[in-house]
N, C-alpha and C positions, 0 to 999 in steps of 0.2 A: 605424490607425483614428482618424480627429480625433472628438470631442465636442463639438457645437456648444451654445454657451450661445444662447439668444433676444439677439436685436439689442435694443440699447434703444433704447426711447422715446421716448427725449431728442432735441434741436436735433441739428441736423446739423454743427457744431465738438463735440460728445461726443466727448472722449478715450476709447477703451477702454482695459480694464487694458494693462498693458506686457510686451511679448515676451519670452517667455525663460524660463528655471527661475526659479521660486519654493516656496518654502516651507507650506501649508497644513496647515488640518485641516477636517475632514467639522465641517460646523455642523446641516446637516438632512440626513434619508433623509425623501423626501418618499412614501406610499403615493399612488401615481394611481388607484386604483381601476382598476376595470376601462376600457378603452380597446377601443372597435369597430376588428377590425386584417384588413384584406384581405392575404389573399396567395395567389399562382396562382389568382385569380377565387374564391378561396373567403373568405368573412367567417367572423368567428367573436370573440368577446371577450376578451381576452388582461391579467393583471394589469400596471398599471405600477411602475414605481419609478424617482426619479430621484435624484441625493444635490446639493448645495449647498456646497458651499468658502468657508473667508474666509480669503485669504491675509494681510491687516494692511493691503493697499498701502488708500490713499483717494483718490476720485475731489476732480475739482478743487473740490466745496462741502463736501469732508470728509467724506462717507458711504463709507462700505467697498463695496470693489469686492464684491461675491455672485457668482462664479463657479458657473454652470450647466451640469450635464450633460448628455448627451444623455439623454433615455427610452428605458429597457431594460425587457424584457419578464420581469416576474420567475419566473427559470425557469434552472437549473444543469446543460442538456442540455450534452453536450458540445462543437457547436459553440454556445450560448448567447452572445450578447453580453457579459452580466453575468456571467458566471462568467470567461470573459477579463477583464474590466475589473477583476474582484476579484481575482485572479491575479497581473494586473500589479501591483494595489496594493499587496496583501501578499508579492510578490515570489516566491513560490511556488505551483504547481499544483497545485492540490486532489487526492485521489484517491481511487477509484469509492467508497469507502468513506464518505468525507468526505461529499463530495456527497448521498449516502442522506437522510442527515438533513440535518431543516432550521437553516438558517443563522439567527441573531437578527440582522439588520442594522439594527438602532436600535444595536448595539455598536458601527456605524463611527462615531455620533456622538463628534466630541471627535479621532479619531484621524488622526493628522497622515500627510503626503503630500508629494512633491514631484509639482509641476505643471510642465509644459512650455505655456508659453500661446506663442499662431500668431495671427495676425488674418485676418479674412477679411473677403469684400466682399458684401453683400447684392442681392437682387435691385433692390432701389430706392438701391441705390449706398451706402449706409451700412455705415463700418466697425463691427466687433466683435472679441470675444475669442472665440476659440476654446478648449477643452483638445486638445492635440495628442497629452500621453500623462500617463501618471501611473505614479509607481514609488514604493518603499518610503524612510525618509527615512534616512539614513546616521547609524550611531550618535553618530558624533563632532558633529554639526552636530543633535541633536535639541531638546538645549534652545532651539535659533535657531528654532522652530516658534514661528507667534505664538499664544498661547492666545485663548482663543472669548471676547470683550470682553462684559461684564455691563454693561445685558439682553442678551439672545442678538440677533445682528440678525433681523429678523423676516422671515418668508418673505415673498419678493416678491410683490405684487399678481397680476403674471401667472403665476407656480404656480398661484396659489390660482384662479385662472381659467380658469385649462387644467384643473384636476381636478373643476372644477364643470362644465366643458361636457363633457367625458365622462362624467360622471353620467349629463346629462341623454342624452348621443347613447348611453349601454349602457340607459338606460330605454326608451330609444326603440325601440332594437333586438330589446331580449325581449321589450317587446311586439307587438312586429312577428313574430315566431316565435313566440308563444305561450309564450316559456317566462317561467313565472311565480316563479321563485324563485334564488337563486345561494346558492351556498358558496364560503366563500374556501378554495381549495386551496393557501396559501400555505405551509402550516404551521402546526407553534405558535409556533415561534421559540425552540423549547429546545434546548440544547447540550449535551453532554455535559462540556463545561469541560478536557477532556485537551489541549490544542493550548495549546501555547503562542503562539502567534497570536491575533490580538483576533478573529479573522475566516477 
């Protein structure tokens, strides 16, 4: 399963990050709110989440590359996107028990990864970074994890643009069905703290 980061912005000679294993840790779990999601002709609004990486490397004006996930639909069914993606991370399978209760994923903040990055080509010919896969970080190489640089680097412009046009397009939506009100079926995001695992 690749994780596509958004293509930047930027001129078209824009280096992206560089191929290969590297070293990370979780700098943002981003909440999308809710997200209008078709599938088999049926619509319906489904919560987001996406999480944000800084591996150390800098792009050529010296800003920190921000590696981006793909958008998973937060929800720990068993074939769920996100509950594999977190699987691979913490290198271990959840089980049925786990899963019951809700996960605190603001705890991946801080928590280190190794990254497989892949490049890919866009539709308007512009390369990028991709995540090709992500696994637990091996004991012996964990202090080589770069830590989270003070200030935190700040969530990029186009997160925060994507979570604002899904606002507007789930406002748009219930009111188009009439429904007048949402609950967030996320959880609380309490844990029971027994798992030695951060996650």
């Amino acid at each position: 399963m690749v994780l596509n980061t958004i293509p930047s912005s930027e001129g078209g000679d824009f280096k992206p990050h560089p191929k290969g294993p590297v070293l990370a840790r979780c700098v943002h779990v981003i909440d999308l709110g809710e997200r209008v999601s078709e599938w088999q002709g049926l619509t319906s609004l489904k919560p987001g989440i996406q999480f944000i990486f800084y591996t150390g490397v800098k792009k050529e004006n010296g800003e920190p590359f921000l590696l981006t996930s793909r958008e998973f639909t937060n929800s720990m069914g068993d074939k769920a996107n996100l509950r594999r993606f977190l699987e691979q991370w913490r290198g271990a399978a959840y089980t049925a028990e786990q899963v019951k209760k809700p996960i605190d994923l603001a705890r991946l903040v801080g928590q280190p990864c190794q990254l497989t990055i892949d490049h890919g080509t866009s539709k308007k010919g512009r390369l990028y970074a991709t995540i090709a896969a992500i696994s637990p970080v091996l004991p012996q190489v964990l202090e080589q994890v770069p830590a989270i640089p003070q200030p935190v680097p700040a969530i990029p412009q186009y997160v925060l643009d994507r979570v604002a046009q899904y606002a507007v397009e789930a406002a748009e939506y219930r009111e188009r069905i009439g429904m007048n009100d949402t609950t967030n079926q996320a959880g609380d995001g309490t844990t029971d703290g027994d798992d030695d695992l951060p996650f």
